[in-house]
C-alpha positions in Angstrom: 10.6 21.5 7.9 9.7 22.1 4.3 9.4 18.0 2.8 9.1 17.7 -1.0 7.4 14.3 -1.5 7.7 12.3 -5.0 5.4 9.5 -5.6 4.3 8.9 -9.1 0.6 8.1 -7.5 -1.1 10.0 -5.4 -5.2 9.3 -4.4 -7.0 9.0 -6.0 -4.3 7.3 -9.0 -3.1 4.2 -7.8 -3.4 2.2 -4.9 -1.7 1.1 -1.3 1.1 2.8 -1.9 -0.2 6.5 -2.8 -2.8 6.1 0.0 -0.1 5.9 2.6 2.5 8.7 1.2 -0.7 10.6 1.5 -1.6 10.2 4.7 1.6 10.4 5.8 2.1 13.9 4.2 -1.5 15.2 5.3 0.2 14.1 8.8 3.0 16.2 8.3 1.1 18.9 6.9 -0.1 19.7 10.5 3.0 21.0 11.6 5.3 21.4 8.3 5.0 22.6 5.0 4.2 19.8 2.5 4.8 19.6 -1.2 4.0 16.8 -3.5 5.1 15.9 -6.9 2.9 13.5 -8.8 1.5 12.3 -12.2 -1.7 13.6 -13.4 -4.5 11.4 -15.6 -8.2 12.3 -16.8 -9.8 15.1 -15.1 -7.2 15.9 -12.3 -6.0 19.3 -11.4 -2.2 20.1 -12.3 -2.5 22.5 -8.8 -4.7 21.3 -6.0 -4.4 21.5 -1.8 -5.8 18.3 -0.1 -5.5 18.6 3.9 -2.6 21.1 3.9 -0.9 19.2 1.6 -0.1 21.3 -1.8 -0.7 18.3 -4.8 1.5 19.1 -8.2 0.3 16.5 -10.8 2.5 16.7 -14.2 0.8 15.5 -17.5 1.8 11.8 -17.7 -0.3 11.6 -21.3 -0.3 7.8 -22.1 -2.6 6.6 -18.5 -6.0 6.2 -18.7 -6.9 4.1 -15.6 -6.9 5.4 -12.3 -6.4 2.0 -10.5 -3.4 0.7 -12.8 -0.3 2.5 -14.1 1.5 1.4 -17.1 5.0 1.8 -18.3 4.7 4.9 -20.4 2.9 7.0 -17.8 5.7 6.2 -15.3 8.7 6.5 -17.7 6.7 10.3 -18.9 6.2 11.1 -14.8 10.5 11.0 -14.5 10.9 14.5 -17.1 8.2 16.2 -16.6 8.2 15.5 -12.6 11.8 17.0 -12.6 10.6 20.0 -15.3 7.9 21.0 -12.6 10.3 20.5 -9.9 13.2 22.4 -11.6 10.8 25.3 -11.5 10.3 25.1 -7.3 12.7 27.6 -5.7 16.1 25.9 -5.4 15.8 27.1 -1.5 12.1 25.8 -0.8 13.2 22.3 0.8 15.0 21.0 3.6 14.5 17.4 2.4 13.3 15.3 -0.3 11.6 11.7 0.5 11.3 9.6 -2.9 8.7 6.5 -2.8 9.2 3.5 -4.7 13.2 2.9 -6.2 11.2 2.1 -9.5 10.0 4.4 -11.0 10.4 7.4 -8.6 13.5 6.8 -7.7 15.4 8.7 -10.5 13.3 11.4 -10.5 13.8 12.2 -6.1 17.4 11.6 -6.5 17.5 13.9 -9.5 15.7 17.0 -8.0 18.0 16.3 -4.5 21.0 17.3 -6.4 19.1 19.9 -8.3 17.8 21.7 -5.0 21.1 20.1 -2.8 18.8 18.9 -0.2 19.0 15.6 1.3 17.0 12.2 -0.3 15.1 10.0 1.8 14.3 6.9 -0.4 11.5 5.0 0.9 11.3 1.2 -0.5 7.8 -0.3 -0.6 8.2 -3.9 -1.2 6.9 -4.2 -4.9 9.9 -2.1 -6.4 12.5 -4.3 -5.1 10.4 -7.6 -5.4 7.0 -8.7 -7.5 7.1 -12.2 -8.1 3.9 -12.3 -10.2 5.9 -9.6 -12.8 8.2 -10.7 -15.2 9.5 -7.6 -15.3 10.2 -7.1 -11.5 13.5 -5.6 -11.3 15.0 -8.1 -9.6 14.8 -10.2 -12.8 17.1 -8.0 -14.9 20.8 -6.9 -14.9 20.2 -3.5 -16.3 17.3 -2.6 -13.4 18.9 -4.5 -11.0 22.1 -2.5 -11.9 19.8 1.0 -11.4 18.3 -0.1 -8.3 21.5 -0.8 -6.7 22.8 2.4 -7.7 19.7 4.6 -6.5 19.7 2.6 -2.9 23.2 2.9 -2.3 22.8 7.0 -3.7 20.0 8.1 -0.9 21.1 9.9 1.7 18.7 7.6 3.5 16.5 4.2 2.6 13.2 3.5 4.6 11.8 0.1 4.7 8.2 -1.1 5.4 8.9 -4.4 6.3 11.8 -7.0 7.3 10.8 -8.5 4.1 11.8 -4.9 2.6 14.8 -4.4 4.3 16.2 -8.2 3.3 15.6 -7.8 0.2 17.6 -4.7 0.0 20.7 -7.0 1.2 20.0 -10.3 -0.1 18.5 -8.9 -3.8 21.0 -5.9 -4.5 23.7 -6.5 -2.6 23.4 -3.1 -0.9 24.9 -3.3 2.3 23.7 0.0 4.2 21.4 0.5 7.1 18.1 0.5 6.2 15.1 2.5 8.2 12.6 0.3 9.6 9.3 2.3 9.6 6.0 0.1 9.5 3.7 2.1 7.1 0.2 3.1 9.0 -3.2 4.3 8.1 -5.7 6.6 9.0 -8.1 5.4 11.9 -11.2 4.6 10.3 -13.9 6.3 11.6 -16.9 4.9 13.2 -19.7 3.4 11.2 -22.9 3.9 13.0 -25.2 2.5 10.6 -25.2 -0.1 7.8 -27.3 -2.5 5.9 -26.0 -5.6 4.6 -29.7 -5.5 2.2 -27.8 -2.7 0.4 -25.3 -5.1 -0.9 -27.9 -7.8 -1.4 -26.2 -9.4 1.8 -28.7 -11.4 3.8 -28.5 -10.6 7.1 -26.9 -14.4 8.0 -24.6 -14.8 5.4 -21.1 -15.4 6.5 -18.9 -12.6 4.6 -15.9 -12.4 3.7 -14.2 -9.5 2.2 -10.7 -8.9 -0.1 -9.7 -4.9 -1.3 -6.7 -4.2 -3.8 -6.2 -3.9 -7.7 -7.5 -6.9 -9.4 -4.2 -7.5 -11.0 -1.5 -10.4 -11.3 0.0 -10.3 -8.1 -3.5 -10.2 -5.9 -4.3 -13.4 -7.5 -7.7 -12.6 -6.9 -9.0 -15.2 -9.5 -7.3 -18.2 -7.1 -9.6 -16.5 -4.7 -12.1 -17.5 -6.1 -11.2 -21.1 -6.4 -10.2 -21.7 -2.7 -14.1 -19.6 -2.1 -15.9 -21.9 -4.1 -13.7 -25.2 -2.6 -14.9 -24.3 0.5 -18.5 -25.3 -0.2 -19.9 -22.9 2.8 -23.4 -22.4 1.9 -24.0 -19.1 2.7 -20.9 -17.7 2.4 -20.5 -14.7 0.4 -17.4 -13.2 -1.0 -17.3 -9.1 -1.5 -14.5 -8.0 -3.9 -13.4 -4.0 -3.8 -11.1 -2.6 -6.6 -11.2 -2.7 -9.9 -8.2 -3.9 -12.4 -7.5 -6.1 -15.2 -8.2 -9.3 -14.2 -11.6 -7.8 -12.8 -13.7 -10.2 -16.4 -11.4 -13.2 -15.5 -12.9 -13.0 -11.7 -16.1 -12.5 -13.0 -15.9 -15.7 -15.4 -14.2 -18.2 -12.7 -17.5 -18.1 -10.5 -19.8 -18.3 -13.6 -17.3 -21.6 -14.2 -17.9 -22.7 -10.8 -21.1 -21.8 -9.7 -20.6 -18.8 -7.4 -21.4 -16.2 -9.4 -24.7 -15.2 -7.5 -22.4 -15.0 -4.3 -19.8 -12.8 -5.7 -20.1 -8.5 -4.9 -17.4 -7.1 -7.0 -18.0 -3.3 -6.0 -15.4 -2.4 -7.9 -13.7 0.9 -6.9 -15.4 2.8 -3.9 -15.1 5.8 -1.5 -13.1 5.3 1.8 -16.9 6.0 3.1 -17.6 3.1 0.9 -14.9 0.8 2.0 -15.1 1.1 5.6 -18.9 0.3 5.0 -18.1 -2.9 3.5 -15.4 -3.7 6.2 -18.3 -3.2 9.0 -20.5 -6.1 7.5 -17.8 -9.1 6.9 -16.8 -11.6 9.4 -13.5 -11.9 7.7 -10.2 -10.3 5.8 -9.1 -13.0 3.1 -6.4 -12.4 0.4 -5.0 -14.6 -2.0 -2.0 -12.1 -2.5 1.4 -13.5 -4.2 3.2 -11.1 -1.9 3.2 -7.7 0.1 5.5 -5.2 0.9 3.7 -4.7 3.8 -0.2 -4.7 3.0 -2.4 -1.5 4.5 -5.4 -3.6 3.8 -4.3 -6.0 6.4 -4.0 -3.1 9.3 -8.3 -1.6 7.5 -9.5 -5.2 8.3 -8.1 -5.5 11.8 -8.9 -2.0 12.4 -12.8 -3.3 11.6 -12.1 -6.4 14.3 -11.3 -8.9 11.4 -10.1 -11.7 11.2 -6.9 -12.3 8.0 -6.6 -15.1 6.0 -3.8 -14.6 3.6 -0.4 -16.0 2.7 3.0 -16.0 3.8 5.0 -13.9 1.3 5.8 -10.5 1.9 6.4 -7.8 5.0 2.2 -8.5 6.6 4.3 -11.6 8.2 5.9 -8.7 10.6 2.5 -8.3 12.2 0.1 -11.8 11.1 0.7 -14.8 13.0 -1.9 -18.0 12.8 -3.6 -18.4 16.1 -3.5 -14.9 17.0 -5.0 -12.5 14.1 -6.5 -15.6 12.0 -4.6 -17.7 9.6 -1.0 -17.6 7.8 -0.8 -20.1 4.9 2.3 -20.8 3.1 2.6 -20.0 -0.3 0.0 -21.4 -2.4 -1.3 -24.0 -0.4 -4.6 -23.8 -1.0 -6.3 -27.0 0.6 -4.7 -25.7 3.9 -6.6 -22.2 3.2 -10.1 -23.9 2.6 -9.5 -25.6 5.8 -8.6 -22.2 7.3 -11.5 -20.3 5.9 -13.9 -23.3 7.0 -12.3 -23.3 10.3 -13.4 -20.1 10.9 -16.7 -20.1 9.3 -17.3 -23.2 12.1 -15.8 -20.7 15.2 -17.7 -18.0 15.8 -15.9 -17.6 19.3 -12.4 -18.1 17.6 -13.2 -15.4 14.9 -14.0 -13.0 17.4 -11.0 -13.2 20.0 -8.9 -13.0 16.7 -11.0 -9.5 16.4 -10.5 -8.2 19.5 -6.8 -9.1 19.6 -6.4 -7.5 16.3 -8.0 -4.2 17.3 -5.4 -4.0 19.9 -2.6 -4.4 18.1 -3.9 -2.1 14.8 -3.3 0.5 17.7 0.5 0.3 17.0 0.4 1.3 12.8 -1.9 4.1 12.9 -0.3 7.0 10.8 0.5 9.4 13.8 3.1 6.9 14.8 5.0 6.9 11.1 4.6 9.9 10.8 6.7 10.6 13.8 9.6 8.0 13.0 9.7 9.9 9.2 10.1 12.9 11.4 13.2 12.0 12.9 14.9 10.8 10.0 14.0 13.5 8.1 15.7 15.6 10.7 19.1 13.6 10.8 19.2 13.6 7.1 18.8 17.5 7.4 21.7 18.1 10.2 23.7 15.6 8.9 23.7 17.2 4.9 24.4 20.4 6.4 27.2 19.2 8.3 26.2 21.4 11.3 24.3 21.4 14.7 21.0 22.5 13.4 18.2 21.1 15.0 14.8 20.3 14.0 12.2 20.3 16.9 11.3 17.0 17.9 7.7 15.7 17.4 5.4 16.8 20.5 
């Protein structure tokens, strides 16, 4: 198959969302060709090849941050991503697959028609549904309006999460059926050495470890609250990303006396990341929600432990007495008792890691990548209204 992918991040812009398209499309690369159209910021190529994949990056102008996007850049990546894709052969695609509703959407639908190839619009949770933003679409008639209309336009819609797919029905009103396809990651590779001393850990702290964009929705500064509540002595709390509401952290555990056991790394290598991951006992999120959470799958892949909430699609695959603790919304004396619950366990912490390295097995990116296979390959026959067959995954 020849797969246009449009995604208005790409790594190293962006963050859960981008990292997964790209695996996903460095997966496919291995046995189709791959095309990706995405925005461009700083010092980034506008023509670059990363694992087979070939990476088109249009001028966005108005982004400076790597980590965060802002509403100019994604309202400049929907004309100039369908200039740069107006000037792709009209017969180099089979299929289009479109990532995020808002602001992609447009953009996939719009070069589908251009190129008459099939659209396969993949939801990822945040589009539909941020309940941290007050501009989450769901909040407004007019986006509402243009999400609708893009969900019920796709040839096909792709969900992450049950939490995904319901809101498709239950927020729009869209009554189609909807793709389930859990979203995977690479499998880490192993770590043969590390040194806690190079993160000024000592050697019995008990670690804990959050990754994402410090931004609204992370609630990464409650974090620090429910860290500090937990009065653990030598507990020590390593923060990787970087974001807005990175000097907010930073004063909350000056305010409460935790500052000298916060590590805010900020934003790392993969190399880097899976480092930290090694050293912590445990995976612990204050997130407001998820629309499905690849951190999640990185911790369990390293034998964590999760402590997080119960808002978005991770509640397909997190369940409290089996891959740590699932707190409702909020309730943040029941996640101190979690977290010192654990800290008290040592046995308990570590059959929650070996049952999560077990079931991490099932949301590796081989396994999507096959499932986005197969629709891709009924959208294909079914737009050209003939028997065509793809060959199936081997």
């Amino acid at each position: 198959m020849r797969i246009l992918f449009c995604n208005y991040e790409y790594p190293p812009l962006g963050g859960g969302g981008g990292v997964v398209m790209a695996a996903l499309a460095r997966q496919l690369a291995r046995r189709h060709e791959v095309t990706v159209i995405t925005s461009r910021a700083g010092d980034l190529r506008a023509e670059d090849s990363d694992a087979g994949v070939r990476v088109l990056r249009v001028p966005v102008f108005f982004r400076r941050e790597l980590a965060v996007a802002n509403f100019p850049s994604m309202a400049a990546y929907l004309p100039t991503g369908f200039m740069r894709g107006m000037r792709l052969g009209k017969n180099d695609f089979d299929v289009i697959n479109t990532h995020f509703v808002i602001p992609t959407g447009p953009l996939g639908h719009a070069l589908a028609h251009w190129h008459d190839v099939p659209n396969v619009l993949s939801a990822h949770g945040g589009d539909l549904f941020d309940p941290s933003k007050s501009s989450s679409p769901h909040r407004h008639a007019p986006l509402r309006a243009a999400v609708r209309w893009l969900l019920r336009a796709a040839d096909d819609v792709v969900g992450q999460s049950r939490d995904t797919v319901r809101h498709v029905t239950e927020l729009y009103g869209v009554q189609r059926p909807v793709e389930l396809i859990p979203l995977g990651i690479d499998r880490p590779p192993p770590i043969s050495t590390f040194s806690r001393r190079a993160l000024k850990l000592p050697d019995d702290a008990f670690v804990l470890i959050t990754i994402g964009r410090l931004v609204a929705r992370k609630a990464t500064t409650q974090l620090i609250d429910i860290f500090a509540a937990s009065n653990i002595p030598n507990a020590h709390l390593v923060i990787v990303g970087d974001g807005p509401d990175a000097p907010a952290i930073e004063r909350r555990a000056v305010e409460l006396g935790v500052r000298n056991r916060l590590h805010m790394l900020g934003q790392v290598s993969d190399e880097e990341k899976y480092a930290a991951l090694s050293m912590a006992d445990a995976f612990v999120t204050a997130s407001q929600h998820e629309g499905f959470g690849l951190v999640f799958l990185e911790a369990m892949a390293f034998g964590l432990p999760v402590l997080c909430y119960d808002r978005g699609g991770q509640t397909d695959f997190l369940t409290t007495g089996e891959t740590g603790h699932v707190v409702k919304l909020n309730d943040q004396d029941a996640f101190v008792r979690a977290l010192i619950q654990l800290h008290a366990d040592r046995e308990v912490r570590e059959r929650y890691g070996r049952h999560n390295r077990k079931l991490v097995e099932n949301y590796f990116i081989d396994t999507c990548a096959a499932r986005y296979e197969q629709v891709f390959a009924t959208a294909i026959d079914r737009h050209a209204g003939a028997g065509r067959r793809i060959p199936s995954p081997s």
